[in-house]
OpenMM code with the backbone's topology and positions (N, CA, C; nanometers):
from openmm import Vec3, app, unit

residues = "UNK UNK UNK UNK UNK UNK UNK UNK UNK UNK UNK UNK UNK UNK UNK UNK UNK UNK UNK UNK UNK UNK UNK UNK UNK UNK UNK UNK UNK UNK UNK UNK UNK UNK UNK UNK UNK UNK UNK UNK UNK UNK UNK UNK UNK UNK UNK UNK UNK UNK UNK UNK UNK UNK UNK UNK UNK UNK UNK UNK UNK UNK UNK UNK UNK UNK UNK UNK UNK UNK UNK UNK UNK UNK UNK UNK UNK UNK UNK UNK UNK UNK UNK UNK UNK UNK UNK UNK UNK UNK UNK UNK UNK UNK UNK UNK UNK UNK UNK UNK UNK UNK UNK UNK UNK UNK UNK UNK UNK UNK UNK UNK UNK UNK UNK UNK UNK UNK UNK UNK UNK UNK UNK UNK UNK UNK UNK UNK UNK UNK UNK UNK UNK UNK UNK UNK UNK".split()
positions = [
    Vec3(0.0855, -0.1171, 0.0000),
    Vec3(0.0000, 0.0000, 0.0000),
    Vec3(0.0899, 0.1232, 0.0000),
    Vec3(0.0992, 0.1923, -0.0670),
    Vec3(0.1288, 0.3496, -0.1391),
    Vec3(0.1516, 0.4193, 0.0249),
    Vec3(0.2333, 0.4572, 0.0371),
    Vec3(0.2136, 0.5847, 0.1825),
    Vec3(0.1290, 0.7148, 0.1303),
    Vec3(0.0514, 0.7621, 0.2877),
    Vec3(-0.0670, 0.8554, 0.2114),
    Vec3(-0.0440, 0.9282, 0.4142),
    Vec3(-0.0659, 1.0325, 0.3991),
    Vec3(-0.0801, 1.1672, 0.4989),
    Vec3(-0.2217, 1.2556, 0.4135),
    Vec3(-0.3109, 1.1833, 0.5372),
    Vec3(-0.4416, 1.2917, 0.4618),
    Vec3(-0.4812, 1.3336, 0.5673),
    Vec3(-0.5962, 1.4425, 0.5473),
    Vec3(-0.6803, 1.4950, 0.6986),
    Vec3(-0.8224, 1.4250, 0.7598),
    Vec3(-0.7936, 1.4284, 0.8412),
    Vec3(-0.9721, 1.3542, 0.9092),
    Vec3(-1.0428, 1.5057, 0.9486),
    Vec3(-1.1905, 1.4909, 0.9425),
    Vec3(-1.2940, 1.5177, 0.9730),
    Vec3(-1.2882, 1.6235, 1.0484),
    Vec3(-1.1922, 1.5681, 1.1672),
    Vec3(-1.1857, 1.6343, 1.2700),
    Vec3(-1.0782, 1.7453, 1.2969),
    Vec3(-1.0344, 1.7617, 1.1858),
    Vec3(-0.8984, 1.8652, 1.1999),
    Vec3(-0.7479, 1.7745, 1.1865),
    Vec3(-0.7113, 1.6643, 1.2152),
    Vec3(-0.6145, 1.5950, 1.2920),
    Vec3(-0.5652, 1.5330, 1.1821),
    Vec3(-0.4278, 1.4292, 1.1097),
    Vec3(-0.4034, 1.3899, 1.0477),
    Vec3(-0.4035, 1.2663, 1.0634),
    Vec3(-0.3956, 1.1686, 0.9525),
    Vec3(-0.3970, 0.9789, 0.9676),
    Vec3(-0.3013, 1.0269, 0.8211),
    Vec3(-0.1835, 0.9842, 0.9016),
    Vec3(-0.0415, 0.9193, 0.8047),
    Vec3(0.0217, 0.8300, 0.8117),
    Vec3(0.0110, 0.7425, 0.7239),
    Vec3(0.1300, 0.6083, 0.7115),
    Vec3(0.2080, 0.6196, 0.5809),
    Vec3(0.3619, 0.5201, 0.6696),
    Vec3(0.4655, 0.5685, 0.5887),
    Vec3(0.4743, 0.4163, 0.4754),
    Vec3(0.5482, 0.4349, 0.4013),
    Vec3(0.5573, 0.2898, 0.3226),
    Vec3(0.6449, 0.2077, 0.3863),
    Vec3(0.5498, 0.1012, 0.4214),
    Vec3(0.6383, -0.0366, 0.4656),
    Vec3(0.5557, -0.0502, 0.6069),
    Vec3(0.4703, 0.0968, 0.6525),
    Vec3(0.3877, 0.0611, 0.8151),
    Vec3(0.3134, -0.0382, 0.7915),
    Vec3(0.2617, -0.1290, 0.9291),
    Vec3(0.2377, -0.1672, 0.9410),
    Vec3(0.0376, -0.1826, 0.9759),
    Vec3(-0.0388, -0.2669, 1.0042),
    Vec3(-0.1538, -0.2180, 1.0313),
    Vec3(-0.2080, -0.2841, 1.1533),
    Vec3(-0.2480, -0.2400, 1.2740),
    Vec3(-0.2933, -0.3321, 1.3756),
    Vec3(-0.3725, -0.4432, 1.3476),
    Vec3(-0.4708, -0.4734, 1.2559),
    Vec3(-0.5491, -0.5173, 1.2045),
    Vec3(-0.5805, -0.5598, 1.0397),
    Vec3(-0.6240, -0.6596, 1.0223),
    Vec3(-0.6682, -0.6061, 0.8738),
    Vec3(-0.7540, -0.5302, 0.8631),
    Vec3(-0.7275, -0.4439, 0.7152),
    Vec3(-0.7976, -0.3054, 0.7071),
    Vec3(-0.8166, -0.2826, 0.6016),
    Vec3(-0.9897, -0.2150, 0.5758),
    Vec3(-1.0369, -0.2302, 0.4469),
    Vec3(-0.9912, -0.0536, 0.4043),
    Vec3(-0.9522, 0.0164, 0.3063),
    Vec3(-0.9355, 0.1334, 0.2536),
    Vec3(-1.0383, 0.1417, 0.1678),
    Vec3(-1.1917, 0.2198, 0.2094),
    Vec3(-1.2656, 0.2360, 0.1219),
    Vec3(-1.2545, 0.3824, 0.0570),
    Vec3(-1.1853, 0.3421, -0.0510),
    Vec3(-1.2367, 0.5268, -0.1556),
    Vec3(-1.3216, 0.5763, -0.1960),
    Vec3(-1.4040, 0.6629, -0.1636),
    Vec3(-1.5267, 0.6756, -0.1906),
    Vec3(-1.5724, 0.8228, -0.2336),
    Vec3(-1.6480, 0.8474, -0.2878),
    Vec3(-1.6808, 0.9879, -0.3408),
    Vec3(-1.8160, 0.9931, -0.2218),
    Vec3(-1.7707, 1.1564, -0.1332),
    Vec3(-1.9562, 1.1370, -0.1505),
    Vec3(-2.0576, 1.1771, -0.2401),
    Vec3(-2.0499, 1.1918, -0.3355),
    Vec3(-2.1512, 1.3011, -0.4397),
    Vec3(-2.2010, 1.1713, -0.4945),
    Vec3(-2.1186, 1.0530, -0.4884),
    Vec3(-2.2149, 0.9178, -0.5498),
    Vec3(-2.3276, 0.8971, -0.5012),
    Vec3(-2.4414, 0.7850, -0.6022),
    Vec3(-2.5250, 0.8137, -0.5309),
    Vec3(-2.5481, 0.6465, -0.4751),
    Vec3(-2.4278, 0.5805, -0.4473),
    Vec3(-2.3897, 0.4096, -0.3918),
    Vec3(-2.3090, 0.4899, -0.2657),
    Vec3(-2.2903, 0.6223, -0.2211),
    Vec3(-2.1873, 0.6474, -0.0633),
    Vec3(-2.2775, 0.5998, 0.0379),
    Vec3(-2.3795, 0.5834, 0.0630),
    Vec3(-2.4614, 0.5320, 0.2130),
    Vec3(-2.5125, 0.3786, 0.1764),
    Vec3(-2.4977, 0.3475, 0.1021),
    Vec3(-2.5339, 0.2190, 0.0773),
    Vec3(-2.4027, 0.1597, 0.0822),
    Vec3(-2.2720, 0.1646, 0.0606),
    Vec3(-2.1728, 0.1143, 0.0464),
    Vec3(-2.1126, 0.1300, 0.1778),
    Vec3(-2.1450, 0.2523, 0.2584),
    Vec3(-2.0946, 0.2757, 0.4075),
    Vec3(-2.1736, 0.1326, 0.4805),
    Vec3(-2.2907, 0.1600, 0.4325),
    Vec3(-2.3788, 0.0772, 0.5533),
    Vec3(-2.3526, -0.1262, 0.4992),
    Vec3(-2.3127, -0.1491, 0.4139),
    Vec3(-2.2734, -0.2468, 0.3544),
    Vec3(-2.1312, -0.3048, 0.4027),
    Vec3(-2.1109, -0.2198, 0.4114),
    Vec3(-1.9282, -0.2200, 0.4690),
    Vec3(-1.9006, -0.2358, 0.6263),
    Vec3(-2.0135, -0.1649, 0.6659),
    Vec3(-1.9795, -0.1881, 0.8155),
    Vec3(-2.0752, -0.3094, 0.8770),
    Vec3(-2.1784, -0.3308, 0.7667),
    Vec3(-2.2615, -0.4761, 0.8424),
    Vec3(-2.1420, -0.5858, 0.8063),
    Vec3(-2.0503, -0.5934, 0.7052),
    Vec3(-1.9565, -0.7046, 0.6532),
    Vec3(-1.8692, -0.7319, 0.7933),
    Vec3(-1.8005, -0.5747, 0.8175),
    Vec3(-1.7388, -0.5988, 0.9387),
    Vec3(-1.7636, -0.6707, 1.0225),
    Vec3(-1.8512, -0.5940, 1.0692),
    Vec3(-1.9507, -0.6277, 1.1855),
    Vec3(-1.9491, -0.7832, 1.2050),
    Vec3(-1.9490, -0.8805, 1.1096),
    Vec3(-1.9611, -0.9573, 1.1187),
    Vec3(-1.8607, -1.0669, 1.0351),
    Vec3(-1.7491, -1.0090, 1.0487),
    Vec3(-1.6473, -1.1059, 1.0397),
    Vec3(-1.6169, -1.1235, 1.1960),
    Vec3(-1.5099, -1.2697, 1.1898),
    Vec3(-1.5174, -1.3578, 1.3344),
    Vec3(-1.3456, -1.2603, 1.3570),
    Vec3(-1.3257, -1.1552, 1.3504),
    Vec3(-1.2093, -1.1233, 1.3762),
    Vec3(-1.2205, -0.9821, 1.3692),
    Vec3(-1.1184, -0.8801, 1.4300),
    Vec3(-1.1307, -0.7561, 1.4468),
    Vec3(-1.1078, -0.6813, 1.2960),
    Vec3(-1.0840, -0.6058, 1.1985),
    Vec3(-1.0899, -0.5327, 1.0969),
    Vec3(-1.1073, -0.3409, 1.0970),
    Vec3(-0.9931, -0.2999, 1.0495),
    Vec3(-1.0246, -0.1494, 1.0616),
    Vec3(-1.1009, -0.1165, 0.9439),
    Vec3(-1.1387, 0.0078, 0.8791),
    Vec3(-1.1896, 0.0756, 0.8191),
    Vec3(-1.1630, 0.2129, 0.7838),
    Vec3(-1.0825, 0.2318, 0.7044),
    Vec3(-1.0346, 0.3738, 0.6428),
    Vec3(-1.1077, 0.4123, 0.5474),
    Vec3(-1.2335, 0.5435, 0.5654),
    Vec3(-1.2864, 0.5704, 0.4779),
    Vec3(-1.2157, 0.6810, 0.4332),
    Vec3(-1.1632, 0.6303, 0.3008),
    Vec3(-1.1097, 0.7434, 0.2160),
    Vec3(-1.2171, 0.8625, 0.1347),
    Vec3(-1.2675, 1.0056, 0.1603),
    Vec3(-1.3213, 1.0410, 0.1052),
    Vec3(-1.2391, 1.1288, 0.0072),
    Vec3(-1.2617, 1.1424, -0.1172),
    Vec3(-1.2072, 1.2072, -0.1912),
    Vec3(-1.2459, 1.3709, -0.1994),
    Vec3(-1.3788, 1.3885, -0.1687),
    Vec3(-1.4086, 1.5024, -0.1457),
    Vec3(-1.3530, 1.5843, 0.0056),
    Vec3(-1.3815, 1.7179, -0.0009),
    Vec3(-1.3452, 1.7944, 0.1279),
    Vec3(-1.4364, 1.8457, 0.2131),
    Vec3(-1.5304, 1.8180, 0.1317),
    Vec3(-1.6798, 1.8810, 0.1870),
    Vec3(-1.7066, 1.8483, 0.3691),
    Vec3(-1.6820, 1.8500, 0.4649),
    Vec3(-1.6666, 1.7765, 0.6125),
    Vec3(-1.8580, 1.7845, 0.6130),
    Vec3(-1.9469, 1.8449, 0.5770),
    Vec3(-2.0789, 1.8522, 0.5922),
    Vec3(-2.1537, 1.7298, 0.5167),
    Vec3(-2.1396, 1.7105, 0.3526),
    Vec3(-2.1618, 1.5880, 0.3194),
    Vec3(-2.1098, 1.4832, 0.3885),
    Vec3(-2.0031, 1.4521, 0.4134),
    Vec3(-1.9405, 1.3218, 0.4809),
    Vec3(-1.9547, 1.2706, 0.6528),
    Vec3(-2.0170, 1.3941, 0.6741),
    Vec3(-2.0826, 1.4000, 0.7999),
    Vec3(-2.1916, 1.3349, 0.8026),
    Vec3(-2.2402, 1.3792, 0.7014),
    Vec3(-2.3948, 1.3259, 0.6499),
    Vec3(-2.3929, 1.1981, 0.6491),
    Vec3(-2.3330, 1.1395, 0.5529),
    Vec3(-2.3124, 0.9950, 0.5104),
    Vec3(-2.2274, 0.9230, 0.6353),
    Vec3(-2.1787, 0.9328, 0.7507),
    Vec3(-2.0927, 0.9126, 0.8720),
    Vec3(-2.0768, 0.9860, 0.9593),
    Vec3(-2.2160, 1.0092, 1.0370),
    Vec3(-2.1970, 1.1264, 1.1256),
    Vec3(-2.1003, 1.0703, 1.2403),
    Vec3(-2.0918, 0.9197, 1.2697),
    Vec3(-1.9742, 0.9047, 1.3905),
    Vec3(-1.9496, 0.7183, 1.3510),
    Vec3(-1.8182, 0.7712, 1.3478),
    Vec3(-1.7197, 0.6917, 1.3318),
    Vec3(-1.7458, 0.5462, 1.4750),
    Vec3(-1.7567, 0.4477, 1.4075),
    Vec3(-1.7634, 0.3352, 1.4709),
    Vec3(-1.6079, 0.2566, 1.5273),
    Vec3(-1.6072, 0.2171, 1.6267),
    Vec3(-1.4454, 0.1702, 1.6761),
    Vec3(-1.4019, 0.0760, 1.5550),
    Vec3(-1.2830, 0.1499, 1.5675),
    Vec3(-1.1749, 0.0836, 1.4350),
    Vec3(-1.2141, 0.1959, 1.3324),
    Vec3(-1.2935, 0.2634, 1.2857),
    Vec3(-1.3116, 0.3419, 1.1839),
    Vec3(-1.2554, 0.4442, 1.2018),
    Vec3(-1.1816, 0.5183, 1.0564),
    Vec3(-1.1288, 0.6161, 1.0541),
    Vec3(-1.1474, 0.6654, 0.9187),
    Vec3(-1.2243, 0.8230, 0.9398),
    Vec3(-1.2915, 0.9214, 0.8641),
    Vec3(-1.1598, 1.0132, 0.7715),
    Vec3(-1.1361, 0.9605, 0.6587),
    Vec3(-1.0386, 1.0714, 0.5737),
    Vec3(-1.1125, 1.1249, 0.4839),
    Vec3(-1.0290, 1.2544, 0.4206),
    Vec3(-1.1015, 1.3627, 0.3339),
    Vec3(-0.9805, 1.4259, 0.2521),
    Vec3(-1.0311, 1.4491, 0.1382),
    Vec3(-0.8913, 1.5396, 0.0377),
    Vec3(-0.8582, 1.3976, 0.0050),
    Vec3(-0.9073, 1.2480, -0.0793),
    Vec3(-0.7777, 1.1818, -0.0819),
    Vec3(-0.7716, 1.1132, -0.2471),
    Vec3(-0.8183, 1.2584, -0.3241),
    Vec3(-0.7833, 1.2216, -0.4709),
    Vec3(-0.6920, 1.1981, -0.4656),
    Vec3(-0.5397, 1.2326, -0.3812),
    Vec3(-0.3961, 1.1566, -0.4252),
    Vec3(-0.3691, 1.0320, -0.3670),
    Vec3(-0.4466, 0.9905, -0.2954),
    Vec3(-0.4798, 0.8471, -0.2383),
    Vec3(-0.5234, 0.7768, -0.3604),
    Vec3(-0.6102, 0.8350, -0.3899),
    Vec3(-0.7336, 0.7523, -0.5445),
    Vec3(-0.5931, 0.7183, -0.6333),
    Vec3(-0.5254, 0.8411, -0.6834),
    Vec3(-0.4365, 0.8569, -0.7655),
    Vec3(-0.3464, 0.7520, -0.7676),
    Vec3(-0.3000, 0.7634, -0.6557),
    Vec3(-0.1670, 0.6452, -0.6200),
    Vec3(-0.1455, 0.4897, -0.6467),
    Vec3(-0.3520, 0.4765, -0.6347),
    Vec3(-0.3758, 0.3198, -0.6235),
    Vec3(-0.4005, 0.3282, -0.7610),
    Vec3(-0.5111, 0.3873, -0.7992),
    Vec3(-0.4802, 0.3666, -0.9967),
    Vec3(-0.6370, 0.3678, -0.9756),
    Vec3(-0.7170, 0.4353, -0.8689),
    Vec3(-0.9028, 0.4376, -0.9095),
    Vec3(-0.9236, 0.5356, -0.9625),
    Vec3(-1.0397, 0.5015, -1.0709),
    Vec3(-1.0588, 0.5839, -1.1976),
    Vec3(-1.2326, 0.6062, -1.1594),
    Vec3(-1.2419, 0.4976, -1.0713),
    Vec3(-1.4159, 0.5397, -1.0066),
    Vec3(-1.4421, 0.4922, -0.8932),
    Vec3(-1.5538, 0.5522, -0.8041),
    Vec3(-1.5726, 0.5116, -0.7019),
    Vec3(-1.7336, 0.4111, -0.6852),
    Vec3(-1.6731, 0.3605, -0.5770),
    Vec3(-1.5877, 0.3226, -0.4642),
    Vec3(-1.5521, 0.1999, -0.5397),
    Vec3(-1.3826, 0.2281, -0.4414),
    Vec3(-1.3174, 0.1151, -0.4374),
    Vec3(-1.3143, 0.0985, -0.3190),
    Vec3(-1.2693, -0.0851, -0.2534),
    Vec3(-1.2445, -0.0861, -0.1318),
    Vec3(-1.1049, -0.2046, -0.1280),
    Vec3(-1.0156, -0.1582, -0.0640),
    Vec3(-0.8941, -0.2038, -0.1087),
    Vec3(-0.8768, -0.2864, 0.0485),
    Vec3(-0.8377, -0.4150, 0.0255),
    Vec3(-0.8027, -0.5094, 0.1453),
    Vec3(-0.6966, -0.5218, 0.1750),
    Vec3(-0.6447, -0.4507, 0.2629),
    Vec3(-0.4903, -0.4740, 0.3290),
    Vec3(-0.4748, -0.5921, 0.4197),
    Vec3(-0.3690, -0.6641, 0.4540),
    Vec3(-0.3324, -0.7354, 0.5647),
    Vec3(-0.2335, -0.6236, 0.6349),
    Vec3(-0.2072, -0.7393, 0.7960),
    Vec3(-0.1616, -0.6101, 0.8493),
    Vec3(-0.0154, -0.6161, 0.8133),
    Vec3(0.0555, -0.6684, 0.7147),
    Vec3(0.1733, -0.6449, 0.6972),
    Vec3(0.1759, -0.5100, 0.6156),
    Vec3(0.0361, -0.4454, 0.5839),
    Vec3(0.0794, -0.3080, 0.4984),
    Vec3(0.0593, -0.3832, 0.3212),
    Vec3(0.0815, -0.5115, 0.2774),
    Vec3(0.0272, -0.5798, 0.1225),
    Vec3(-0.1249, -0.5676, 0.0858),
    Vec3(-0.1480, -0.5205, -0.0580),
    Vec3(-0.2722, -0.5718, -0.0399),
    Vec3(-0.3222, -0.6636, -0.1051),
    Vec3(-0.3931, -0.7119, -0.0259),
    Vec3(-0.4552, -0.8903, -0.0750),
    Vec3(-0.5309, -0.8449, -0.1739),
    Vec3(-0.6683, -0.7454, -0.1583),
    Vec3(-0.7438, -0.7972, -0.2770),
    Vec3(-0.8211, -0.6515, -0.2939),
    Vec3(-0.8406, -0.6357, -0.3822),
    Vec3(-0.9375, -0.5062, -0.4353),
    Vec3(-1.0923, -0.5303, -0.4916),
    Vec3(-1.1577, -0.4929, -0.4436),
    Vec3(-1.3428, -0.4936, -0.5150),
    Vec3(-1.3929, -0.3264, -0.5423),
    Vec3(-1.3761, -0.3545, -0.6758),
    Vec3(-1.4309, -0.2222, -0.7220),
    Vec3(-1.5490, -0.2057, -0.7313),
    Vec3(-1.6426, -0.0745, -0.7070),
    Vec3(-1.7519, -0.0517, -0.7584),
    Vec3(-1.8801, -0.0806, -0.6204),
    Vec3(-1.9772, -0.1104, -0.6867),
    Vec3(-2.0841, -0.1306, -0.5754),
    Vec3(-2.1765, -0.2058, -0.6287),
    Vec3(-2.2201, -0.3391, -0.5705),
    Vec3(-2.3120, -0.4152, -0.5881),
    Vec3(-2.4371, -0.4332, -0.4866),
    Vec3(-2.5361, -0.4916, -0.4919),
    Vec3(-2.6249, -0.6036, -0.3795),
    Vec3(-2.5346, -0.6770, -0.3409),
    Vec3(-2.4308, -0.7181, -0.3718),
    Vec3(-2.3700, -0.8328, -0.2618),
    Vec3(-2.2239, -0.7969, -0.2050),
    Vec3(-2.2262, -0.6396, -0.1862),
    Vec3(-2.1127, -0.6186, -0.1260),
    Vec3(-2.1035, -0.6963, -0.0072),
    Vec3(-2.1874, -0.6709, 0.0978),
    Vec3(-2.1421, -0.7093, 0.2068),
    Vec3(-2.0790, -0.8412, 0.2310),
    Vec3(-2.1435, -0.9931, 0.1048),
    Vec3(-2.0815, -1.1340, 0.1248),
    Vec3(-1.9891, -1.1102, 0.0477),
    Vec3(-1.9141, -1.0167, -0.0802),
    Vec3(-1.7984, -1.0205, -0.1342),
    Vec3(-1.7052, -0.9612, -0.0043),
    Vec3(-1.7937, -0.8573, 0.0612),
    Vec3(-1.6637, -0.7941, 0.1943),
    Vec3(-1.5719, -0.9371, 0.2676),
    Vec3(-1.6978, -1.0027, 0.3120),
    Vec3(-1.7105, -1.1424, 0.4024),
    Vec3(-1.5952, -1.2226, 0.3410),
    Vec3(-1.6500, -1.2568, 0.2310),
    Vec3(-1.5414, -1.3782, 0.1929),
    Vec3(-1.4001, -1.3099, 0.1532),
    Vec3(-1.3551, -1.1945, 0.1040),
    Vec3(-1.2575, -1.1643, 0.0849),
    Vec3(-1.1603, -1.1179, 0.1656),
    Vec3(-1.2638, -1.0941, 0.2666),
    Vec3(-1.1561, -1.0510, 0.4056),
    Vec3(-1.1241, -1.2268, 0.4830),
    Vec3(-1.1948, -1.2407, 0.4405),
    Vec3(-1.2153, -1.4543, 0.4824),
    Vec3(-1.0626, -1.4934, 0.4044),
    Vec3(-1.0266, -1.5134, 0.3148),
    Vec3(-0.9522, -1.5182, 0.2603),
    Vec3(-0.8351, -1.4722, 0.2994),
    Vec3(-0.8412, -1.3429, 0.2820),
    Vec3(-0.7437, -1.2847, 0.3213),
    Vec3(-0.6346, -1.2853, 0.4660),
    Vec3(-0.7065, -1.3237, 0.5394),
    Vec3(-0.6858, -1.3267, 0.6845),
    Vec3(-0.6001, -1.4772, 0.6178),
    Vec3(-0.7304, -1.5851, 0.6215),
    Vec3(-0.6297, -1.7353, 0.5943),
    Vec3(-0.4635, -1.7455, 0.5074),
    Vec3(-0.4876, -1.6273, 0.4621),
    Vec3(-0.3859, -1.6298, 0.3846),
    Vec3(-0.2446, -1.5759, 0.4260),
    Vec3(-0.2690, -1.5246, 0.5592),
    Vec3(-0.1617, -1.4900, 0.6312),
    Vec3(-0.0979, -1.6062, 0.7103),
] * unit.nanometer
topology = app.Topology()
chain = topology.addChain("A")
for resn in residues:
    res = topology.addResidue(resn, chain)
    for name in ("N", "CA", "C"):
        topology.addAtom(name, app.Element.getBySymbol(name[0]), res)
């Protein structure tokens, strides 16, 4: 995973360097909010969590800066979640050309697996790919 220094929500920064590490596996969702799949893909994403048999972070990458839309769509951050904003050079780095992507890290900082876009079955593609992923460590 690309090193990225962006801003949260809240004023404060979330920076990792290349080669950090991740407490957890951790999904990097990029997401626009002006889409009209951002609350369906939030709420998809965090029932997947929710219900994997193991802990998992959540980096919502927003590409926009807007802190009022993204408020909207995430007014409070659930444990393990972390709210970013400004992160077209995030988008950039990984090579997304549309949103959402949600990019699966292990915690060595590699990433296992990428699911682009937004379906009805995000939440069992979340499931099994983070399923995977984990075994695969």
């Amino acid at each position: 995973m690309p090193a990225f220094s962006l801003p949260t929500t809240t004023g404060e920064r979330y920076s990792r360097l290349l080669g950090d590490k991740f407490r957890t596996p951790t999904l990097i969702v990029i997401i626009d909010p002006a889409s009209t799949f951002a609350r369906a893909t939030v709420n998809d994403i965090r029932k997947s969590i929710e219900a994997l048999p193991y802990n998992a972070d959540v980096i919502w990458a927003f590409v926009s800066t807007n802190t009022d839309i993204i408020d909207e769509i995430i007014p409070q951050p659930l444990m393990g979640e972390h709210i970013l904003m400004n992160a077209k050079s995030l988008a950039r780095d990984c090579g997304v050309s549309s949103y959402p992507v949600s990019i699966i890290v292990g915690t060595d900082g590699v990433v296992d697996d990428v699911i682009l876009g937004y379906n009805n079955e995000l939440t069992s593609v979340v499931i099994q790919k983070m399923a995977l992923a984990a075994k695969s460590r």
